[in-house]
N, C-alpha and C positions, 0 to 999 in steps of 0.2 A: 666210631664203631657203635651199632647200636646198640643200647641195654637190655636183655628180654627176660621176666622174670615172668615165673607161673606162678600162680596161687589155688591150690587143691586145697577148695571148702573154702566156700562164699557166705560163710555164716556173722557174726560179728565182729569176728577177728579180722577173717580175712578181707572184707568189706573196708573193714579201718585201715587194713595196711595199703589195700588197692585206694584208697583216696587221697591217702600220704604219699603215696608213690605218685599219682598223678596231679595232684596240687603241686608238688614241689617239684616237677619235671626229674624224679626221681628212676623213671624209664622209660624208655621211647616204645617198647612191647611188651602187652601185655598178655597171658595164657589164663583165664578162668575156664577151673573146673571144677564142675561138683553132679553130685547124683541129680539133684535136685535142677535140671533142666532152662524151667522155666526161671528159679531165682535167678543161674545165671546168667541166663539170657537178660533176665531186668536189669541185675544190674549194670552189663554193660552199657544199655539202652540208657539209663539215670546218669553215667559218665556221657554217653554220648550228647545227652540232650544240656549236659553243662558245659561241655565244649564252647560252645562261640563266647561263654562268661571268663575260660578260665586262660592259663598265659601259657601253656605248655599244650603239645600234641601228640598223643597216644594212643597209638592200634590197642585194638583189642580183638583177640580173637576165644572164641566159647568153645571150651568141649571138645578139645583136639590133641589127642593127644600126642600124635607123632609133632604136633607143633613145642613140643619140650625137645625136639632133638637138638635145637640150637642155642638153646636157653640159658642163660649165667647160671641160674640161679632160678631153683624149684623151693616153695616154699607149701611145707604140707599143716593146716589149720583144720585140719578135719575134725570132728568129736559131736558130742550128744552130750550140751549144757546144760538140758534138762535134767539130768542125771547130777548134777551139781546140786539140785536141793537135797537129795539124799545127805551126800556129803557135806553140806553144810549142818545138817541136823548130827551128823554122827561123829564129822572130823575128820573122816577118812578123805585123805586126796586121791584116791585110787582108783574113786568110783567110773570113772571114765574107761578106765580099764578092759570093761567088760565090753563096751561097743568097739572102741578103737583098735583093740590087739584083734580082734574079729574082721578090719576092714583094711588095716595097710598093706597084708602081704598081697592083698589084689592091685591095692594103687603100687607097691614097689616092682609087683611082675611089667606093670605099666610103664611105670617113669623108665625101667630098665629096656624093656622091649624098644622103646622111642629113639634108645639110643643117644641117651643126655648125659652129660660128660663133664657137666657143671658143678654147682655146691649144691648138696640138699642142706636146706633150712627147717629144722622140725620146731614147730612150736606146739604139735597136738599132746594134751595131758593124758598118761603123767607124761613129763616130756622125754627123763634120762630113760628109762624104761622104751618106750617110743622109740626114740633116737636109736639107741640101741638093736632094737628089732629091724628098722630099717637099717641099719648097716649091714647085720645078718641077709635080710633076705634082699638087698642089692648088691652083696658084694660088693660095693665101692669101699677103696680105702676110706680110716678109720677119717683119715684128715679132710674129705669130702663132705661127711656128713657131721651136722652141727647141730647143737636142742639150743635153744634158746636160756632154757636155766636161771641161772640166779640173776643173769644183768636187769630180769623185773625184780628181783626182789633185792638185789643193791640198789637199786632208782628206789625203793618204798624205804627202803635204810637213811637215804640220801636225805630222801625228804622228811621222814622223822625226827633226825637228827637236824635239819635243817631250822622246822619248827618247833624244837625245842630250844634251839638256841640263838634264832634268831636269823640264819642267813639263809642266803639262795643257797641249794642242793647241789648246784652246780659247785659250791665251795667245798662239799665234802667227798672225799674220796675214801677207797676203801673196799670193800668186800661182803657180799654174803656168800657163803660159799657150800656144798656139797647137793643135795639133794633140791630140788625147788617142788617144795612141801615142807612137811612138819618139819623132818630132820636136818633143813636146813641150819644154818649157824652164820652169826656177823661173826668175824675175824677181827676184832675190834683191834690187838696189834699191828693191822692195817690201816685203819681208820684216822682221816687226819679233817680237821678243821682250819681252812686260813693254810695249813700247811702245817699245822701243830698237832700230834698227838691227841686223839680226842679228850688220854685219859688228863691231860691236864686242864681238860674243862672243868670250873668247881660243879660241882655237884650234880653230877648227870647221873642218870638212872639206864642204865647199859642193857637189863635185863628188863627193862619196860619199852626201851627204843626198839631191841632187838625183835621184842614179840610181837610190836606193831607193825615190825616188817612183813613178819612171818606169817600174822594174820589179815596183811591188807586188802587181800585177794577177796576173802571172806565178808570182809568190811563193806567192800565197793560191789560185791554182787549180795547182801544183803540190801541194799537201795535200791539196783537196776535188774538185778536175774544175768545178769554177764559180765565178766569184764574185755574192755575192748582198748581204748585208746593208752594205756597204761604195757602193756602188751604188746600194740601195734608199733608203738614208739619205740620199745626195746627191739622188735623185729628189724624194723628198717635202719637203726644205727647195727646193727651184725650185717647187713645187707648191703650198707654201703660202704663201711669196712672193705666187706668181700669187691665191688663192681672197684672200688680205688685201688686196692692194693693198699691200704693204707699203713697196714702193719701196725692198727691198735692192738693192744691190751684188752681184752674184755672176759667178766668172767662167764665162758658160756661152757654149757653140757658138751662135752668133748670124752673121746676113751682115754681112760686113766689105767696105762699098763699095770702100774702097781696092781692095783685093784681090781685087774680085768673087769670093768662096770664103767660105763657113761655116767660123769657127773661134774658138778662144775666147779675150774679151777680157772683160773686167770690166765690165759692162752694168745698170743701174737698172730692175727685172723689176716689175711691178705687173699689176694686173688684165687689162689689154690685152696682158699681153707685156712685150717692150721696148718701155722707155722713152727711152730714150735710154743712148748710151755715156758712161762714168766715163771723166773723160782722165786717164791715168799718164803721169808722167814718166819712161822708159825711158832707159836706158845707149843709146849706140852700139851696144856690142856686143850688148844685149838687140832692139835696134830690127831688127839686123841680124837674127836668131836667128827674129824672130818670120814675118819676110819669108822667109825659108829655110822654115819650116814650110808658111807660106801659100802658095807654091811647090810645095810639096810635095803640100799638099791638092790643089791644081789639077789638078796633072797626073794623079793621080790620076781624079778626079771628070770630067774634060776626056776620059779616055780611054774612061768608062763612056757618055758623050757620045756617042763616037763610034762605040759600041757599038751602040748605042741606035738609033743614025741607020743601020746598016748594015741 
């Protein structure tokens, strides 16, 4: 059965994900669209002309949209990075906000119109926010559509704790959990090294690991002006989850009935989506921490609401 995924907004991201997907024969079809025409016409041309170097073979088709009606799996990367120096000068993750909530409900009248009946994959910032909104204006169950979330900023967790202590990132497990921005939080009663509790490492700095999760984003597009492969990786492990069935674990922006609000908690992803939520055992303090984020998303999202209705 063939794999067909779409990618809406050919910009850094989505660029990095379509190269992963196709280096690694990660899909036999591929759906580029973006406003911007002519980039996505290049770059299918840039995959076509590597074709006779590379070991897998993938259609690609540009700008079509009724070509989503058959599709696994829509992935929307849309936004204005430029809008990220702001945010980086002031700290706000939101800054996105202002172009993105102005341009989905034309792509969801879209994906919906097509007739696609697959996973949406939201990775456009802010994400839970995003995600959210597309679930609103598509209609699709809660469990179709997915934000991508904290599984980038558990991988920058991974790998902090990793280089603090020596191992591959692949050794450490664990969680960053709520919001994927400021109000994010490590779950560190989650967090295990080797298989051992982190907290019995000597002497780690919990609130220096945690904050270089929080600000890697920051970090990596002070060097470059984006960040891309750090993202694109967290993308296509939710993606392939989804085309297996695989029934991982991962923590991605999913609806949180408690909270009525998109945000991320450690959830069982297979073909349909969620599958249902993984229950953790959280500190007080962490239960607390995760309710302050989900607070936080709200108000947020609550106030685009009322935006909306004006």
């Amino acid at each position: 059965m063939a794999r067909k995924i779409a990618i809406i907004g050919l910009g850094h991201v989505g660029a990095a994900i379509a190269h992963a997907l196709i280096t690694t024969g990660g899909a036999d079809e591929l759906v580029f669209i973006d406003t911007n025409s002519a980039k996505a016409e290049a770059e299918a041309l840039d995959f076509q002309d590597a074709a006779a170097n590379l070991k897998y073979d993938v259609q690609i088709v540009v700008n079509d949209w009724q070509a989503l009606n058959d599709a696994d799996v829509v992935i929307s990367t849309l936004g204005k990075i430029s809008l990220q120096k702001e945010g980086q000068a002031t700290g706000d993750r939101f800054v996105e906000l202002q172009f993105t909530k102005q341009q989905i409900r034309g792509v969801a009248d879209k994906i919906l119109a097509s007739g696609f009946h697959g996973v949406l994959v939201v990775v456009t910032n802010p994400v839970d926010v995003i995600t959210a909104l597309y679930q609103k204006f598509t209609g699709f169950s809660a469990n179709r559509v997915i934000g991508t979330g904290t599984l980038l900023d558990t991988a920058r967790m991974q790998r902090a704790v990793g280089v603090a202590l020596g191992v591959n990132p692949r050794s450490v497990t664990g969680y960053n959990l709520g919001e994927h921005g400021n109000s994010q939080f490590t779950a560190w009663s989650t967090v295990r090294v080797h298989g051992e509790l982190i907290e019995s490492a000597p002497k780690v700095d919990t609130d220096a690991l945690e904050n270089e999760a929080r600000v890697g984003g920051y970090t990596v597009y002070a060097g470059k002006e984006f960040t891309s492969y750090g993202i694109a990786s967290a993308t296509i492990r939710l993606v392939e989850a989804i085309l297996t069935d695989s029934h991982e674990v991962l923590p991605v922006s999913t609806y949180q009935q408690q909270s009525d609000v998109y945000l991320s908690y450690p959830v069982v992803i297979g073909r349909a989506g969620v599958l249902n939520k993984a229950p953790l055992d959280l500190t007080d303090s962490e239960e607390q921490k995760l309710a302050e984020s989900a607070a936080y998303i709200k108000e947020r999202l609550d106030a685009v609401y009322t935006e909306l209705a004006d």
